[in-house]
N, C-alpha and C positions, 0 to 999 in steps of 0.2 A: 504493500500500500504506500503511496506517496503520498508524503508530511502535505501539507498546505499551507500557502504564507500567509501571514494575514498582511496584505498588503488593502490600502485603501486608494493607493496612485490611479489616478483615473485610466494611464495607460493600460492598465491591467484588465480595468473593467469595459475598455472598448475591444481590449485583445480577444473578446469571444467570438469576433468576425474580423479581427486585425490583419489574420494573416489566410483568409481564406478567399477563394474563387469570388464568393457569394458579394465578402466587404468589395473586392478591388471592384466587381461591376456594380457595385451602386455606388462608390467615392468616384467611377469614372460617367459616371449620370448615364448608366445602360437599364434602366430601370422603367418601365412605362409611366407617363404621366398619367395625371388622374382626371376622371373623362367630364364628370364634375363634382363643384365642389357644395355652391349653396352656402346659405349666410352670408350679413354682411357687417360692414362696422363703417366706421367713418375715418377710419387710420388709413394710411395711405398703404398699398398693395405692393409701391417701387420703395426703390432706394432704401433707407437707413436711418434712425435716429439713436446713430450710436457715436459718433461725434460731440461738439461741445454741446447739442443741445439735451444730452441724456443726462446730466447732472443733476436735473430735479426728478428724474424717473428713479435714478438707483438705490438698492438700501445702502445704510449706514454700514462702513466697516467697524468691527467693534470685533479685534484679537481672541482669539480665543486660549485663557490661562490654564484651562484643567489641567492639561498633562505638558512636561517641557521634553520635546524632541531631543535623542542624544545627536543628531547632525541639524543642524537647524538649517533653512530652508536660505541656498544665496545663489544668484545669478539666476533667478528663476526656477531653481530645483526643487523637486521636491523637499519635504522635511523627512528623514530616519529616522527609524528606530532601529535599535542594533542590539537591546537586550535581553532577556531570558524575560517569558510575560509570567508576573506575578497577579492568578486572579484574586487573590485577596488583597492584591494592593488597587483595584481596579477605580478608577474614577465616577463617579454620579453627576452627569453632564445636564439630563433633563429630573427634576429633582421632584415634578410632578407632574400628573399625566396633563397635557394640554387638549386631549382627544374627549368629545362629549358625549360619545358613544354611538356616534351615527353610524353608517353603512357607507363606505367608499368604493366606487366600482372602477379598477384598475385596468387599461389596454396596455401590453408591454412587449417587446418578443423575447422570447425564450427558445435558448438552445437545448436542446434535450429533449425528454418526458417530461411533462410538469408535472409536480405531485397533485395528489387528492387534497380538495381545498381544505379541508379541516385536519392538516396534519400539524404534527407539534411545533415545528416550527411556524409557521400562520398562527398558531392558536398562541404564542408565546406573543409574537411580536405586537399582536391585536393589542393583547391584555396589556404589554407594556406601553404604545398609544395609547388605548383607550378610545378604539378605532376598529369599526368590523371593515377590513382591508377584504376586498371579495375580487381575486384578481382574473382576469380573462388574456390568461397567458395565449401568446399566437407564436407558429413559426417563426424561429427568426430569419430561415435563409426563404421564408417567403412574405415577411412581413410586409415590404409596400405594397402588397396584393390588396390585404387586407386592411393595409390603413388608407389606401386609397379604396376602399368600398365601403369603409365605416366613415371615412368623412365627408362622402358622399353621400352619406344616408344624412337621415333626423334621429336615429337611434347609436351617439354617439358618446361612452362612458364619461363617469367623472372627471378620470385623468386618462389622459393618452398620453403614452414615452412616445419619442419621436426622435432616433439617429440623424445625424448631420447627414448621412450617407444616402436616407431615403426622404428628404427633401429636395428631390429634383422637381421638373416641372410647375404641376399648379398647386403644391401642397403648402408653400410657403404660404399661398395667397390662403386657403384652407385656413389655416392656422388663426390667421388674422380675424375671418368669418366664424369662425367655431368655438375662440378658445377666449378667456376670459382673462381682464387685466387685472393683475395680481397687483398694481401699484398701490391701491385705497390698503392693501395687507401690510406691504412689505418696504416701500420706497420713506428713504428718510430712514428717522427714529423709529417708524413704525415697526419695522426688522426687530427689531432688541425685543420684542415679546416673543420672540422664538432664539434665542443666544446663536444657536449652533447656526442657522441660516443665517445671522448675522459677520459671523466668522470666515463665511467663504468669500473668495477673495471679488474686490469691483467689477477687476476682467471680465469674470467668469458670468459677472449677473451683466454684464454690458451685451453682452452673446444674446442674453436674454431679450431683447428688447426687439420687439418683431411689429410691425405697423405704428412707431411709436407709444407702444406702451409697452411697458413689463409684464410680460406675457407664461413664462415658462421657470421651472426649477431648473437649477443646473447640475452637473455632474461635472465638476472642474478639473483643469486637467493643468501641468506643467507646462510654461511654453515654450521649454528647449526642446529641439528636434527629436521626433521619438525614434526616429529609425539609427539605427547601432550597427555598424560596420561589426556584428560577432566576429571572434575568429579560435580556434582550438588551441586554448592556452597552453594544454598540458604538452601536445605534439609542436608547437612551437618550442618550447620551452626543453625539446627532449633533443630536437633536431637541428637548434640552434639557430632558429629563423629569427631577423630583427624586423619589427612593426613599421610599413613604411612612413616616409614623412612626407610622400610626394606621390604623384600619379605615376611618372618614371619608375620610380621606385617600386609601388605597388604591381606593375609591370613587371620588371625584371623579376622580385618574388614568386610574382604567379606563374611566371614560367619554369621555376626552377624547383616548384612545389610540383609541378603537373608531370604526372607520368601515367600513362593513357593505359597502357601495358600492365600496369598496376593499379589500375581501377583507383588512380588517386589524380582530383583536380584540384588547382586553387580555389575556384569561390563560386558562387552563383552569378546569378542577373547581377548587376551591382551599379545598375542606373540610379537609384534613390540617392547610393551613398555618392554616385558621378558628381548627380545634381549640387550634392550640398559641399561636393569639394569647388564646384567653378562657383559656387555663391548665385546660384539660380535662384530667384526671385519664386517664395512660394510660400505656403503657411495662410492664406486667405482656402475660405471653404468653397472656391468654385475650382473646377477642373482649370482654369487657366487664371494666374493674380496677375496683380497689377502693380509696380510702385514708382517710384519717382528717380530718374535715372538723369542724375544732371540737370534736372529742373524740369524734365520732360517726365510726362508719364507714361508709361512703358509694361507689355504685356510680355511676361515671360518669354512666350515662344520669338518674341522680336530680338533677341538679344546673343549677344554673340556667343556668350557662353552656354547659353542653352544648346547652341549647335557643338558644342566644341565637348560639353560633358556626354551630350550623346555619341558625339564621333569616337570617344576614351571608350565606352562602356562598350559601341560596336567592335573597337581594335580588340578588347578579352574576348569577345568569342571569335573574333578569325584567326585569334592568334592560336586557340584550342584550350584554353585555361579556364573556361566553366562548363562544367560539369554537362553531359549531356542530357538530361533531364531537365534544366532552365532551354534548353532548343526549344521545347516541343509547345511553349507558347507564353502568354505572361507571366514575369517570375511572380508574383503574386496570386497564380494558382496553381505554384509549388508547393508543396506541404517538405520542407526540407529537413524537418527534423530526424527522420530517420538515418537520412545518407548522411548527414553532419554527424553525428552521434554515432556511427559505422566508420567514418573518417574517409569517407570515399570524396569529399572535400572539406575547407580546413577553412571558408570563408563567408560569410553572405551576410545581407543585412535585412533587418526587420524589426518590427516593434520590440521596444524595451521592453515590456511584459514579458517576451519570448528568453529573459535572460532567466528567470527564475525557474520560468519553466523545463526548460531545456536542463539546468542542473538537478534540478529537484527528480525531472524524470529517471536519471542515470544514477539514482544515490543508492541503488540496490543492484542496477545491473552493471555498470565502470565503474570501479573505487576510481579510477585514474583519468575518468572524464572531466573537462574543468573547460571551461565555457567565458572567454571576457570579450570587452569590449573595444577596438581601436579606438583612439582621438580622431576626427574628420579632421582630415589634413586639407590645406589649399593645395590646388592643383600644381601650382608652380614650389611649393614648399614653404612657401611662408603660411602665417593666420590665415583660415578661413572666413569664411563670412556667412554666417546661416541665420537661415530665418527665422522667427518664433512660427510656431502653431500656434491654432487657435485654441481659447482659455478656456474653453467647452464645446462641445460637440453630440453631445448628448442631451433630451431636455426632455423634461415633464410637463404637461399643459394643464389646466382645470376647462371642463366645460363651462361656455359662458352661460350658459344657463343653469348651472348651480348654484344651489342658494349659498346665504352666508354663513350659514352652517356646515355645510358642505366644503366651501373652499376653507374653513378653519380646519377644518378635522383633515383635510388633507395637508394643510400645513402642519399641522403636528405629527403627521406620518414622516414629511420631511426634517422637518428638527429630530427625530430621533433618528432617521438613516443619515442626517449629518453630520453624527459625532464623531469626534476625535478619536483616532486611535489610542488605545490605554485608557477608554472607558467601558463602563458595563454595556451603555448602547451601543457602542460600535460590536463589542465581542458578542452578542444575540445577533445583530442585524449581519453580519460576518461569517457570523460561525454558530449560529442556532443555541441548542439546550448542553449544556454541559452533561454530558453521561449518556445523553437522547442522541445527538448528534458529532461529538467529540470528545476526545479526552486530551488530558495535558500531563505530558512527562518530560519530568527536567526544563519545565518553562516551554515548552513546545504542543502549541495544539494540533490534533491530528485529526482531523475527520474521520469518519466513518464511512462505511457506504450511506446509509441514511443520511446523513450528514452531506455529502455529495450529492445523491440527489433529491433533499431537500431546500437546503440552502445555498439556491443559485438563483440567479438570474432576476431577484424579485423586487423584493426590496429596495436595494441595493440602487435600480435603478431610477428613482424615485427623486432622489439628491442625494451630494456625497461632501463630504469636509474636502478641505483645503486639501490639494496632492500631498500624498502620505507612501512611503516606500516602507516596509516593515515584514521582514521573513525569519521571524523566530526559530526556524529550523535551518536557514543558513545567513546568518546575518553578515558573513561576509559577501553574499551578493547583493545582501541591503546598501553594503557601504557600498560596497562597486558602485551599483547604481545610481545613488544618490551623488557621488563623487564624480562619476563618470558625467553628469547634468550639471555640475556644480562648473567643469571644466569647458562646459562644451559654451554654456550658457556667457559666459567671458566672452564668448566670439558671438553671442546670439542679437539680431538686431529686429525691431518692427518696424513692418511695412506700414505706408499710410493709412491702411483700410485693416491694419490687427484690430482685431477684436469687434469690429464690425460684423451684427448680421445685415447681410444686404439682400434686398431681392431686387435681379434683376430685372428687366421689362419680359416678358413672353415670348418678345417677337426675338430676341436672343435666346432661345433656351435651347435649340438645339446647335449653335454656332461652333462648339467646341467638343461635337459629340466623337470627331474621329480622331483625336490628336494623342489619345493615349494608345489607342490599337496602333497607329503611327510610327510613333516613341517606339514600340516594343517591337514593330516591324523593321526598323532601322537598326535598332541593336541588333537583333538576329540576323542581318545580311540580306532580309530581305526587301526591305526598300532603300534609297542611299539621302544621306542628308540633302543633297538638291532637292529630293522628293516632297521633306520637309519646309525648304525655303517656299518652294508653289504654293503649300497648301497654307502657311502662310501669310503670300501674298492674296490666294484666294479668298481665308477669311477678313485679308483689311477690307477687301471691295465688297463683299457680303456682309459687311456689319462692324466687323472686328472696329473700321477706324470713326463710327457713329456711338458704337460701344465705349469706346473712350472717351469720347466727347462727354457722353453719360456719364461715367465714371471720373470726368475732371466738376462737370458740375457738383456733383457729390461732394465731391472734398474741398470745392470752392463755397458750397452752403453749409457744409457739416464741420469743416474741420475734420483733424486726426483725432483718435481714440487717445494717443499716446500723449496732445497738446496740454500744456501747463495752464 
């Protein structure tokens, strides 16, 4: 059985689709739009009010003191924890129920089986709201199916979760028609009747802001880059291999690692990590961002380096140095963890979540598996330049037609899933019943099977505390990780439109539908970067340079997220 971390890092909790088929075609907007939506409001449908004019919509930050992290949280990074969990030392965050007893009806998706509603974990978590939480768990590799037919209907739950990844098309407008403004709750001082939602950080509720108003709960995330150049510490380290500092260099390694005849290659796809070594403008939630490039503003795929990190990541595969298994289509619906962990290659990148996993996996069958992380080197060898992510990605809605009883009691389901780690509320919302669902030895909780597939996917999703890295069973990949963010984060910079939700006009929605199958077509040989220049120039005269126009007006009425 594998230990389980309690980690609360958002990375973690988006990693249920992080690294599979399902995420990359709905973060690449492959997903059908929804045919309608119905409802209205009076908020506007385009653009953003997450610039200087969100300042009287946002709640108040107000730190949260229960527990004090042993890494505390710098350049962006997460906060750690690194030590042995004492539950009788554990913290009382929500000190009384704020929940009235009503009925809340939950839309979520859910990876797995969901359990039977009235199992001990639900029946635990209720009691400690004070909240009959009744959830209508859905697939989650088919969930825009179904949130695009429930918010098309007039039979549409309390709360609906809603992924960054399945807001393509008309759902953003959806959202703004259906779902209720949480500001008369939460905006201002008003926050501080719920502490723990008070605590997560401005970014993360700036996200929230969808037809100007405060619209959604967040599930917050770090904003240094989540994707991690992995590479096989232990076979490094046996073999004598040094970490490159350069593209060159990364180069030369891979060739010298790859021997084909030996079922052993250097790395996978390794376009993400391309990107963030030329300093590719990205970290905005649309398949193509935008920033400001010498005073001009500027859409990624315009930019020299975009061409130049695709030209590096195409030379690894003609040179023969990844793996053949990334040939056979998007590295993003690789599942690599088997052939990493067989060592049939020694490289690849992907979400930070995957770091814990991947060791934890091995901690019965490799004593001598060991799993870290490289620095994103610049391409030329000096500093990189990378971009933030965005400060949430995930979010909870209220139906606008819930009463005020209703959106309280669902606010108190969130103040209790957003407690800090190293309290009672986090370790139920977490980790369920102590004996029911896990045990603890030597300061390490372990799940059960019950425990696995009780407490997943539920909760959790609802709101989350400030990014939290915490794996009691290997807290030296807590520190990696948190340290590895602490360093990256030094080079991390925001674009003009961080932390902006935007929606664009419709008549742009499918403008940038083919640019990722592209990207992936070029890497593999099979289309050549000219290919990419046409397409392009195709999109300016198709919209791409009326799209910017749109996009400078935005930030000439809005301001930046990031302005003083």
């Amino acid at each position: 059985m594998t230990p389980n971390a309690a980690s609360s890092s958002a990375p973690s909790r988006r990693s249920f689709l992080a690294s599979t088929a399902v995420a990359a075609a709905a973060v690449a907007g492959g997903m059908p739009l929804l045919a309608a939506c119905g409802g209205s409001d009076s908020g506007s449908r385009e653009g953003t009010t997450s610039g200087k004019n969100a300042k009287k919509l946002l709640p108040a930050y107000v730190a949260s003191n229960v527990v004090t992290p042993d890494i505390p949280s710098r350049h962006g990074s997460a906060a750690g924890f690194t030590g042995k969990l004492d539950l009788a030392g554990l913290k009382t965050s929500v000190p009384k129920k704020l929940g009235k007893g009503g009925k809340v009806t939950v839309m979520s998706p859910f990876w797995g089986s969901p359990p039977k509603g009235d199992n001990p974990y639900y029946t635990a978590m209720n009691d400690l709201i004070g909240v009959d939480v009744v959830w209508h768990n859905q697939d989650g590799n088919t969930y825009d199916q179904k949130l695009g037919a429930v918010l098309a209907s007039s039979d549409v739950p309390d709360v609906v979760v809603v992924p960054g990844w399945n807001m393509g098309g008309k759902i953003p407008s959806a959202i703004i028609g259906k779902f209720a403004d949480l500001g008369p709750y939460l905006s201002g001082d008003k926050v501080k009747e719920y502490p723990n939602l008070a605590a997560v950080p401005t970014d993360a509720w700036r996200r929230c802001i969808f037809g100007g108003k405060l619209r959604a709960l967040p599930m917050p995330s770090s904003y240094v880059a989540n994707i991690v150049p992995f590479y096989r510490k232990d076979i490094f380290d046996e073999e004598g291999y040094q970490l490159p500092t350069s593209a060159d260099e990364f180069m030369a390694l891979a060739k010298d690692i790859t021997n084909a005849r030996a079922k052993r290659w250097a790395c996978g796809d390794m376009k993400w990590t391309a990107f963030n070594a030329w300093g590719v403008i990205s970290g905005a939630e649309k398949p193509l961002s935008w920033d400001l490039v010498d005073g001009k503003l500027v859409n990624r795929v315009e930019t020299q380096v975009y061409l130049e990190a695709l030209e590096w990541a195409r030379k690894l595969f003609a040179a023969g140095v990844v793996h053949p298994d990334f040939k056979l289509g998007k590295s993003q619906a690789v599942d690599p963890s088997t052939k990493f962990a067989a060592g049939e290659f020694l490289i690849y990148n992907n979400d930070i979540s995957s770091w814990y996993g991947q060791q934890a996996s091995q901690a019965t069958q490799n004593k001598k598996f060991r799993i870290s992380g490289m620095d994103i080197f610049g391409h030329d060898g000096g500093d990189p330049t990378i971009y933030a992510t965005q400060p949430a990605n995930i979010f909870a809605f209220v139906n606008k037609g819930a009463s005020e009883s209703v959106v309280r009691d669902a606010l108190a389901v969130a103040n209790v899933t957003a407690a800090p780690y190293g309290t009672k509320e986090y370790m139920l919302t977490n980790y369920g019943v102590e004996g029911t669902h896990y045990t603890v030895k030597n300061g390490v909780p372990v799940k059960n099977d019950k425990g696995n597939q009780e407490v997943a996917n539920a909760y959790v999703m609802v709101a989350s505390p400030a990014p939290t890295i915490a794996h009691p069973d290997l807290p030296d990949i807590a520190r990696e990780q948190v340290e590895w963010q602490q360093r990256m984060g030094a080079f991390t910079r925001k674009s003009v439109f961080y932390g902006m939700q935007i929606t664009e006009p419709s008549r742009y929605t499918n403008l940038s539908n083919d640019f990722e199958q592209l990207e992936d077509d070029i890497v593999r040989g099979r289309k050549k970067v000219g290919d990419m220049q046409q397409a392009v120039a195709d999109w300016k005269s198709k919209g791409g340079d009326r799209l910017r126009d749109w996009y400078q007006k935005l930030l000439d009425d809005n301001g930046t997220a990031t302005a003083k």
